[in-house]
N, C-alpha and C positions, 0 to 999 in steps of 0.2 A: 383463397385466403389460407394463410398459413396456418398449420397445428402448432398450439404451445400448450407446452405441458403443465398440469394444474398448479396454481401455486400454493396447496395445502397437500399436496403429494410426495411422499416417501423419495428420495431422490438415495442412491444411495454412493452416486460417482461427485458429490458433492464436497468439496474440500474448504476448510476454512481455516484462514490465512493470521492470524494475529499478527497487524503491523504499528502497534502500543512504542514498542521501544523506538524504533526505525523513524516514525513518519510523530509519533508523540515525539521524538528528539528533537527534532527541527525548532521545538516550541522552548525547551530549554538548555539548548546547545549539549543533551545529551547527557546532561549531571544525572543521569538517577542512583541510589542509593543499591548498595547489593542485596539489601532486604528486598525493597521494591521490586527488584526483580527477580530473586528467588522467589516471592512472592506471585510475581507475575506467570512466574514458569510454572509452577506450583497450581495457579488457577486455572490454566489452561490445561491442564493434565487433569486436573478433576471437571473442568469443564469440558473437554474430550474432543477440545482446538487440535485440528489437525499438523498446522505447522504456525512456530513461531518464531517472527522475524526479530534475529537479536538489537541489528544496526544496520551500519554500511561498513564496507571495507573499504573507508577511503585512503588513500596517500599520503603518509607520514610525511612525503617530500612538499606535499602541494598544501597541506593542512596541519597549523600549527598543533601539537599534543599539549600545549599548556593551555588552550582557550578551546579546548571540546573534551567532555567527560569522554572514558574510552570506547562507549557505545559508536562514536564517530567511526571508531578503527577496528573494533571486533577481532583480537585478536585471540586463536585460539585456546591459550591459556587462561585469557577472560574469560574463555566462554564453559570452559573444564571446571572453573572456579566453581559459577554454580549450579550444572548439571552433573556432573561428574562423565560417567559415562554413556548417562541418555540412553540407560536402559529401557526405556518405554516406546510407547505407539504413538507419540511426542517429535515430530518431525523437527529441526531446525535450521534458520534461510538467513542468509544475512544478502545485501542488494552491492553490489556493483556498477556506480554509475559509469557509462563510458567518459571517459577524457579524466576520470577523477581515484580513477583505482589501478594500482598495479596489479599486474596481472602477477606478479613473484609473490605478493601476498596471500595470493589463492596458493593452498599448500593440497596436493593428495589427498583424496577425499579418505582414501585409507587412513591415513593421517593426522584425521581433522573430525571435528564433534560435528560439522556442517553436514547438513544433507543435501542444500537446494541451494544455489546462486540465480538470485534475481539479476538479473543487468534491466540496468534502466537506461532507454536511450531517448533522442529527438530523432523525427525521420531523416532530418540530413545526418543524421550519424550512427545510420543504419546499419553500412559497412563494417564500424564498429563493431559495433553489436555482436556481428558475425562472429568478429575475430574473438570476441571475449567467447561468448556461447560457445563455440568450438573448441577453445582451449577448456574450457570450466567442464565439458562435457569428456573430454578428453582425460581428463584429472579425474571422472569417476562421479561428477555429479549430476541432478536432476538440475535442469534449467528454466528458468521460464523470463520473459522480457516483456518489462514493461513499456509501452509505446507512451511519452506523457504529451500531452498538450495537444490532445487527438481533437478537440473541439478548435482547433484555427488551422485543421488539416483541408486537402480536397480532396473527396474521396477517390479521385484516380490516384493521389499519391499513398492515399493508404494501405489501396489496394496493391500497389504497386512494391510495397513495404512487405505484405501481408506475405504477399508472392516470394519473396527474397530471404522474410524467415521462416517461411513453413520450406525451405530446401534447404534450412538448416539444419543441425541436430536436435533443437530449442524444444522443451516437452511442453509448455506452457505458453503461450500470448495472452498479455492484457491491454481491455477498454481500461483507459485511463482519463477521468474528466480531472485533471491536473485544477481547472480553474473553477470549479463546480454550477460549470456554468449551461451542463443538457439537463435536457427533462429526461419525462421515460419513454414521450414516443422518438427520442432521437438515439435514444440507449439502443431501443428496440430496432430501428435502422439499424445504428452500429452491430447491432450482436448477430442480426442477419450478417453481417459483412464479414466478422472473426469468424461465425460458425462455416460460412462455406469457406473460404480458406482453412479452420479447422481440417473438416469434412474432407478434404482435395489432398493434404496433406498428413493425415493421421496425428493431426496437435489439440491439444486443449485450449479451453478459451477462461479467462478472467476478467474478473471487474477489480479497480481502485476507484472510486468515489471519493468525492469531496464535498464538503455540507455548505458550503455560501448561500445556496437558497434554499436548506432546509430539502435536500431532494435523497441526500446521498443514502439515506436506507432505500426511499421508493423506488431509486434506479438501480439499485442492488438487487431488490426480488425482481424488480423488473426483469430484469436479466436472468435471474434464474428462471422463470417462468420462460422464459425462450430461450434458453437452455444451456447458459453458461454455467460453468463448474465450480471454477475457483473462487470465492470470495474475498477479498479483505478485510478485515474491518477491526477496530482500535478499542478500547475499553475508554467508557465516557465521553467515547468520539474523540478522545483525545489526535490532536495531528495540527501539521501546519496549517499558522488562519482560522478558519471554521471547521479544521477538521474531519473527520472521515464517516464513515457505517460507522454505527455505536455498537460494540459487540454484545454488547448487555439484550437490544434490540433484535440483532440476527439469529443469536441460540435460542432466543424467544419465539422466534418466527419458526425456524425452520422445522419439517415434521420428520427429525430423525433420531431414532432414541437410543443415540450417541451421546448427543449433545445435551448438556444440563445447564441451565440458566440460572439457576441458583450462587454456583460457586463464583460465578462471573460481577453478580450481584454483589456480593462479600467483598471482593476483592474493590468494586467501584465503591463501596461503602465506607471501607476501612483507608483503602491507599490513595482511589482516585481523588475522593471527595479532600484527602486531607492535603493534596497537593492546589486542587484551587482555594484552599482557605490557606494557605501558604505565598497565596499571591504569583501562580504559574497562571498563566491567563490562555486560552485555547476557547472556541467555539463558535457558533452563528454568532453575529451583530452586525449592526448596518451597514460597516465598513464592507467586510468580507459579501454581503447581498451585492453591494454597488461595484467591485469589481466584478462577482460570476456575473449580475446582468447584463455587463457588458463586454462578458469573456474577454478580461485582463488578467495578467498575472497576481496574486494577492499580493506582490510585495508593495507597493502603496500602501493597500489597507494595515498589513503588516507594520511598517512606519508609523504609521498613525496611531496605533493601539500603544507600541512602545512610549510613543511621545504623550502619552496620552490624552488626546485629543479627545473633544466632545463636538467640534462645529461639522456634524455630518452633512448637511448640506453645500456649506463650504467647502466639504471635502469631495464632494457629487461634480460640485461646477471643475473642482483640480483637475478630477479623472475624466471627465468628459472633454476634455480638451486636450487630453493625452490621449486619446481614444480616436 
């Protein structure tokens, strides 16, 4: 039987990821206010978040600028705006999906307020991946790639995936439950499966959780407990659907005294809270349960929340017949 390491134990290669703007954008096409996020930068600096994710650098070509705040696009003068020059121990990562980002917009890391490019891919577009990672890495930046929709994989293909980006330059690989739809004894498989590829290739390993069944903190320490590094996780769980690790929850958990759980609190109290009473709608509900138990993508559930639907069993018999 394998050794895991205690999960009330000092861990000190532990990194925590704030993805609030990024994956909380998806919920409001990205509109947040510059206070908010000065605000948000600001909490994560006193809460002593390791790195935080601005947005995505998607495609001006492929994505209109009139119908997405500029968090969509992240561009470096945005981002100067409200850090200035990120004099602190305040890392920042903005995500790169494959097929959806120009690679001309990734500018010299010398350059640029950015520290870390996320590339997000699907396993058929793993070759991708590459080509982005390698150029990103090349430009002077730290990498790391998120694998998403890992829960409709076979694990020869994963492995097969795992194989092709650990002989990358990529610093970082993430479990990704895109549809929140493992527990913790399938995290706990998966993380045996990053870490020896890890291990083989001298890469780090991460989680992105998603909350449809109320799991995504469990399988977040899960995972640390068997030995993944990099965390995600959002303030108020904010994130597409049901959302993510609440960050409020993880600086609560972890035992490193780094991290303050306090300022995190503040900021959920004052900003978060006043964006769900503003009628921005994000979290667990039935909808989001009935897609993860049936590892579908939330965009269903998604539609239905918009429309605002209440016939959840109606909505059960929809998706089960899509399924």
């Amino acid at each position: 039987m394998k050794e895991i390491s205690s999960l009330m134990a000092y861990r000190p290669g532990v990194r925590v990821v704030d993805a609030t703007l990024r994956d909380g954008g998806l919920v409001n096409d990205f509109y947040f206010t510059d206070e908010f996020v000065k605000a948000l930068y600001l909490a994560n600096l006193r809460a002593g978040v390791d790195y935080m994710e601005f947005g995505y650098k998607a495609s001006r070509e492929m994505f209109d600028v009139n119908k997405f705040g500029k968090w969509k696009f992240c561009r470096d003068e945005d981002i100067r705006a409200i850090v200035g020059e990120n004099a602190t121990d305040l890392k920042l990562a903005v995500m790169a999906d494959v097929g959806r980002c120009d690679k001309t917009d990734i500018i010299n890391r010398a350059d640029s307020p950015v520290d870390l490019i996320r590339v997000a891919t699907y396993l058929n577009t793993i070759p991708g991946a590459v080509d982005m990672i390698e150029d990103a890495v090349k430009k002077g930046y730290e990498v790391s790639c998120n694998i998403m929709a890992i829960s409709n994989t076979q694990e020869g293909d994963l492995k097969a995936a795992l194989d092709i980006l650990g002989r990358s330059p990529v610093d970082v690989f993430y479990i990704v439950d895109s549809y929140g739809a493992m527990y913790p004894e399938q995290i706990a498989r998966l993380a045996d499966i990053y870490l020896e590829a890890a291990a083989k290739y001298d890469k780090k390993v991460g989680i992105h959780a998603h909350n449809n069944q109320q799991l995504a903190f469990a399988n977040t320490i899960e995972a640390v407990g068997d030995g993944v590094d990099w965390l995600d996780a959002t303030y108020a769980s904010m994130g597409r659907g049901a959302g993510n690790c609440a960050m409020e929850l993880l600086l609560g958990f972890l035992r490193n005294p780094k991290y303050n759980v306090y300022p995190a609190i503040q900021f959920v109290d004052k900003y978060m809270n006043k964006l769900k009473a503003d009628g921005v709608r994000w979290g667990y509900d039935l909808q989001y349960l009935m897609t993860g138990l049936l590892n579908q993508h939330p965009r269903a559930a998604i539609q239905f929340t918009k429309e605002g639907r209440a016939d959840y069993a109606e909505f059960y018999r929809e998706i089960v017949a899509l399924d």
